[in-house]
Structures are given as C-alpha cells and as structure tokens.
Kinemage of the C-alpha trace (Angstrom):
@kinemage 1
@onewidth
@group {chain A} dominant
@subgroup {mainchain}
@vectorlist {calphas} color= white
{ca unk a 1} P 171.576 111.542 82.539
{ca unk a 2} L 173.451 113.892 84.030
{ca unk a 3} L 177.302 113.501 85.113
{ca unk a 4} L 178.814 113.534 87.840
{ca unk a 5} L 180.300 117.139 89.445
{ca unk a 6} L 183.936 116.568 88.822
{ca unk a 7} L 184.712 119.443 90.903
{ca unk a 8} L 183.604 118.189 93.821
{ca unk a 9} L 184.875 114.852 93.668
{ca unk a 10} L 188.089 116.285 93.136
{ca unk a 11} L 187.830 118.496 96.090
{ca unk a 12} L 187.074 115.365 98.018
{ca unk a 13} L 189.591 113.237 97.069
{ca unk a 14} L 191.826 116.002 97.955
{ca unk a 15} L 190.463 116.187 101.634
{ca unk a 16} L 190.745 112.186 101.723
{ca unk a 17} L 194.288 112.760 100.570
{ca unk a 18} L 195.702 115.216 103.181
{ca unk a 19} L 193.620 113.467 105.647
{ca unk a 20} L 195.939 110.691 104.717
{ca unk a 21} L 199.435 112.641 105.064
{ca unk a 22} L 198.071 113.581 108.548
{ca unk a 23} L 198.036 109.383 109.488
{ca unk a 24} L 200.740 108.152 107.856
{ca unk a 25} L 203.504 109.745 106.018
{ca unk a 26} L 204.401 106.491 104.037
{ca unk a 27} L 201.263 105.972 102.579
{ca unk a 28} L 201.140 109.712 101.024
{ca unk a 29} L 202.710 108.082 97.495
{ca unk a 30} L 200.241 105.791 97.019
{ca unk a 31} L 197.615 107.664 98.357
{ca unk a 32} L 198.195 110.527 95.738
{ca unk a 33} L 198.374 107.516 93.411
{ca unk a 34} L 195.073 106.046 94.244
{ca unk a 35} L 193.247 109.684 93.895
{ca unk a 36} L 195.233 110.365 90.337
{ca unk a 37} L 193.336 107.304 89.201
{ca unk a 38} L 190.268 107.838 91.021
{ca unk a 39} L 190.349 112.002 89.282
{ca unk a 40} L 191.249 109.934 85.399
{ca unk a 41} L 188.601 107.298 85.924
{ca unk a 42} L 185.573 109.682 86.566
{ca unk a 43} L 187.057 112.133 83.703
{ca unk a 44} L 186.707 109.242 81.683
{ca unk a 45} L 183.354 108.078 82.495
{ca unk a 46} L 181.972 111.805 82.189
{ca unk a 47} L 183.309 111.755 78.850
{ca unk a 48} L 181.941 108.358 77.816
{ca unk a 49} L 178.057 109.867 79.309
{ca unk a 50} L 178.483 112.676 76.951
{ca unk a 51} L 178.153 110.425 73.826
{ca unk a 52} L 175.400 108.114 75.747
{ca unk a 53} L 171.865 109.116 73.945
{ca unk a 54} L 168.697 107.413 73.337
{ca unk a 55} L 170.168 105.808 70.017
{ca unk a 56} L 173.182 104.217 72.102
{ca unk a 57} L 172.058 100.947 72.257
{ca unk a 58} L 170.084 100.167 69.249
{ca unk a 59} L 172.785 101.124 67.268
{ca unk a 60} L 175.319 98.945 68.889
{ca unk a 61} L 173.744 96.260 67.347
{ca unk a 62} L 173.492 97.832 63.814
{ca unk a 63} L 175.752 94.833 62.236
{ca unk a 64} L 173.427 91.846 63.448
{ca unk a 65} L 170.916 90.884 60.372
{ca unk a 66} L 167.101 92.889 61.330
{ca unk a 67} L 164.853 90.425 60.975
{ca unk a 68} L 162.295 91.851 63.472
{ca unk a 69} L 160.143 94.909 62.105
{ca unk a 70} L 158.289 97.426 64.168
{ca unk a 71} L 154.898 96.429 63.506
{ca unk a 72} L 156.220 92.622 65.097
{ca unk a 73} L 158.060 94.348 67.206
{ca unk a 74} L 154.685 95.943 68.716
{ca unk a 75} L 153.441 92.122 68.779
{ca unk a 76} L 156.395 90.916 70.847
{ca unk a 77} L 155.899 93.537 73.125
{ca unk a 78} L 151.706 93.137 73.600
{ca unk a 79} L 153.434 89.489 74.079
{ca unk a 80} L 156.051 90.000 76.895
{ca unk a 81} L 153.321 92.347 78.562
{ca unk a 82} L 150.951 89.386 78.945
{ca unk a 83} L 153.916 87.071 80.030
{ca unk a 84} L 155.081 89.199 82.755
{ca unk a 85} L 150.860 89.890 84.208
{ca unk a 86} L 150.371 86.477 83.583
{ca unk a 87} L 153.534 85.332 85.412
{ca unk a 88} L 152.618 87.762 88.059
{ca unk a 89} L 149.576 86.542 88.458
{ca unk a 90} L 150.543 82.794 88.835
{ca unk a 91} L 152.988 83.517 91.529
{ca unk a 92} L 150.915 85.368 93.548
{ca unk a 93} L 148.351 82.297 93.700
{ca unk a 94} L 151.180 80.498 94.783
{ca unk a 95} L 151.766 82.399 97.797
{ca unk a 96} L 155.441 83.888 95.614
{ca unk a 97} L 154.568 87.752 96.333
{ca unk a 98} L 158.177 88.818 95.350
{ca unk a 99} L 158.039 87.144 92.062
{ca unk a 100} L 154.572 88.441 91.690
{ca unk a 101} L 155.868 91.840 92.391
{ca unk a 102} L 158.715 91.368 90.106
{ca unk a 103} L 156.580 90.227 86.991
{ca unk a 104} L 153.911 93.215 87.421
{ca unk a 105} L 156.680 95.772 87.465
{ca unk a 106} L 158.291 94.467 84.427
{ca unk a 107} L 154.941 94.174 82.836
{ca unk a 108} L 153.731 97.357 83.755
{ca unk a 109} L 156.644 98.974 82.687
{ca unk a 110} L 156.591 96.879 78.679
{ca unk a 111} L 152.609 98.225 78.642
{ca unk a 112} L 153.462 101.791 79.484
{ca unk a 113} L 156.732 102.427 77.503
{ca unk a 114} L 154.699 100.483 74.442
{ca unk a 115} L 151.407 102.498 74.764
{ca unk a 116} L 153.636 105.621 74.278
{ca unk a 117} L 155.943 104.432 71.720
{ca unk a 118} L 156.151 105.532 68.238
{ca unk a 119} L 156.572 102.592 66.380
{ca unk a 120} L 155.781 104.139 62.873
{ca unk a 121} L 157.946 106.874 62.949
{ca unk a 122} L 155.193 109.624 62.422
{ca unk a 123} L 156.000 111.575 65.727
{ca unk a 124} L 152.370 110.882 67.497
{ca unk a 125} L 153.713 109.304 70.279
{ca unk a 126} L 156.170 110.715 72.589
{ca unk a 127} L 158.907 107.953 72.837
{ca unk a 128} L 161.021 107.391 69.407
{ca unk a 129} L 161.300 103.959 68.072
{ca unk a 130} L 165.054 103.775 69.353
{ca unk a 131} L 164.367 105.514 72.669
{ca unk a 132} L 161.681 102.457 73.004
{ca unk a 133} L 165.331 100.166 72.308
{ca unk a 134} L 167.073 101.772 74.863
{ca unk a 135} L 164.319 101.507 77.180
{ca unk a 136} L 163.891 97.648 76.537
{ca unk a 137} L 167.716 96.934 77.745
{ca unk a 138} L 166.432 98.537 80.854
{ca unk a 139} L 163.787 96.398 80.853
{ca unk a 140} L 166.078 93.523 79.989
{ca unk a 141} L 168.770 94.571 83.039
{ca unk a 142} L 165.197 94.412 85.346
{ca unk a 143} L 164.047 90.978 84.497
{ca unk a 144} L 167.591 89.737 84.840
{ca unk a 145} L 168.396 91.901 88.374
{ca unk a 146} L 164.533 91.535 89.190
{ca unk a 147} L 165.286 87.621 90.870
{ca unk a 148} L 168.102 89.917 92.937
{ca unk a 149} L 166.468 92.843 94.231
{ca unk a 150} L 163.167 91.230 94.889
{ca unk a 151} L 165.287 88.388 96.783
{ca unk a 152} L 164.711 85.403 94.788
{ca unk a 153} L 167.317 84.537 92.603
{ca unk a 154} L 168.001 81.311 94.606
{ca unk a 155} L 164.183 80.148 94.010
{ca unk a 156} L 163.260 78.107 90.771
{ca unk a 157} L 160.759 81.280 90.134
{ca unk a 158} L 163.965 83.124 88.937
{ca unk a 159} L 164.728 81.058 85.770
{ca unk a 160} L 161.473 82.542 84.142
{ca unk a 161} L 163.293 86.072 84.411
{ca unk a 162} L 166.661 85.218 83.643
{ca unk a 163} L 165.191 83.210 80.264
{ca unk a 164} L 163.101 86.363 79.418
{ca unk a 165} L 165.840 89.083 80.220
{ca unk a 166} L 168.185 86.842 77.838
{ca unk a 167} L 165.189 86.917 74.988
{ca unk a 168} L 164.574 90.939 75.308
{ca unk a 169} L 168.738 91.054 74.402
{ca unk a 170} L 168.305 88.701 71.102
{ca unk a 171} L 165.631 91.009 70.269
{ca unk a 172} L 167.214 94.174 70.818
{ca unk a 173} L 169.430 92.809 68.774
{ca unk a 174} L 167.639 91.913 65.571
{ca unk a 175} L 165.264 94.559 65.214
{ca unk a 176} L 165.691 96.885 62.414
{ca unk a 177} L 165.296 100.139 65.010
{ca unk a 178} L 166.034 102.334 62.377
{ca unk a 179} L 162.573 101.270 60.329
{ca unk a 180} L 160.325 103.184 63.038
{ca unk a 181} L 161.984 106.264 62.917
{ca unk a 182} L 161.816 109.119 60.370
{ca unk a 183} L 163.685 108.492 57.110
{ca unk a 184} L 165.923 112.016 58.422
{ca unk a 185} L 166.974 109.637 61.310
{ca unk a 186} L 167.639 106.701 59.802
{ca unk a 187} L 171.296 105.159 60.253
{ca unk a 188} L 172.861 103.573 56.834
{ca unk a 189} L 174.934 100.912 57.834
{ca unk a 190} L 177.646 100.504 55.152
C-alpha cells in the first residue's frame, strides 16, 4: 500500500492556512494549530504503513492457542465458500438481490484467494499462507461492512454476515499461520 505524499498535504494545509489569515485574523492560532496536528497525524500514520506487511495480522494474534491447522484451515475455507454461494443463492430466490450480491462477492472472493493460496508452504501457489490471513480480515471487514454498502444492514438478511464476519475473526485468530509457511519464515513465539 502505498502512503500518502506528505509533501503535498503539507503544501495544502499551508494554502488552507493562509487562506484562513486572509478571513479572519483571530482564528490564525488555532488554525496553525489544527494543521500542526493534521502535518503529526499523517507523519504518524505513514510511519505506522511502513511496518504494515502481509504478516501484520496473523501475527497479531501469535499469543492465542493454534488450534486450527492449514490443511483444516483449507476445509473451513471450501466451507465459508459454499456458505456465502449458497446464501447468495437463497436470497436471490427470495427476491433479496443486494444480499445475493453481497454473499457471491464474499464467496467469490474466499474461492479465488483459496485456489491460489499456499497452504503447505512449498511456494506453488502465489499467495503465502499469512498473506491468505491478511486477506481473510479483509474478507472478514466485507461480510461485516457488506449489510452497509449493499444497503441492508437494517434487514434480518444482515445477521447472516455479521455472524460470519465475527467467525472469520475467531479463526484468524486460532490458526497456527506460521505452519503453512516455510520453516525460514516461521515466527517462534517465546
């Protein structure tokens, strides 16, 4: 991901801040205030992208017990696949096209990032074990958003979301992420 051009942001706080001198001489102070914290805030967040990296999230969760293996892990994904088509499916009978739509991008997205997944560790497949992690908390943040972007998060077809996006978090947590990858990037949690 790439961050954001500091440069310009400061240049454009800067125009927003003598734009405000012009207007009002009083509110210069807190003006200048406002873009000092604005200028620290996205120097911080640039900073904190840096160290963002496919192995972010997995690892955050290194200190919860593993009970999940890759091999079950593949399972629980060929699982949540057929939930989400099926669930897509059984809306759209029901006439509920933007829960329909919802489920078949969430399901489409579990089939593709699994199908390319490297769940052994032996480097066929283009997506790492913990890349495959990282991608299931975005999967996770769709489900749960998915009721709120597809405008139906005040219909009972959003619980089935919500529920799944809160099961995809328990299992990001206990999988042992560090059992698909190669033994020379394996984390030892001490």
């Amino acid at each position: 991901m790439a961050a954001m051009d500091q440069n310009a942001l400061e240049s454009q706080a800067q125009n927003v801040s003598e734009m405000a001198r012009q207007y009002n001489p009083q509110s210069t102070n807190k003006m200048n205030e406002v873009t000092s914290r604005m200028q620290s805030g996205v120097h911080i967040m640039n900073e904190r992208l840096k160290r963002v990296d496919e192995t972010t999230i997995p690892d955050s969760f290194r200190r919860v017990p593993k009970h999940i293996s890759p091999r079950v892990h593949s399972w629980l994904d060929f699982a949540v696949t057929t939930y989400f088509l099926g669930l897509g499916v059984w809306f759209a009978l029901r006439g509920r096209s933007r829960a329909a739509t919802a489920a078949f991008v969430n399901g489409a997205m579990v089939a593709g990032v699994s199908r390319l997944t490297d769940y052994d560790g032996d480097g066929c497949r283009p997506i790492s074990f913990k890349m495959h992690g990282t991608l299931d908390a975005v999967q996770a943040t769709m489900a749960g958003l998915g009721p709120l972007m597809h405008g139906f998060a005040d219909k009972p077809e959003a619980k089935y979301f919500w529920g799944q996006a809160a099961k995809e978090v328990a299992i990001i947590a206990t999988t042992d992420w560090d059992a698909g990858m190669p033994p020379s990037e394996r984390v030892i949690v001490v």
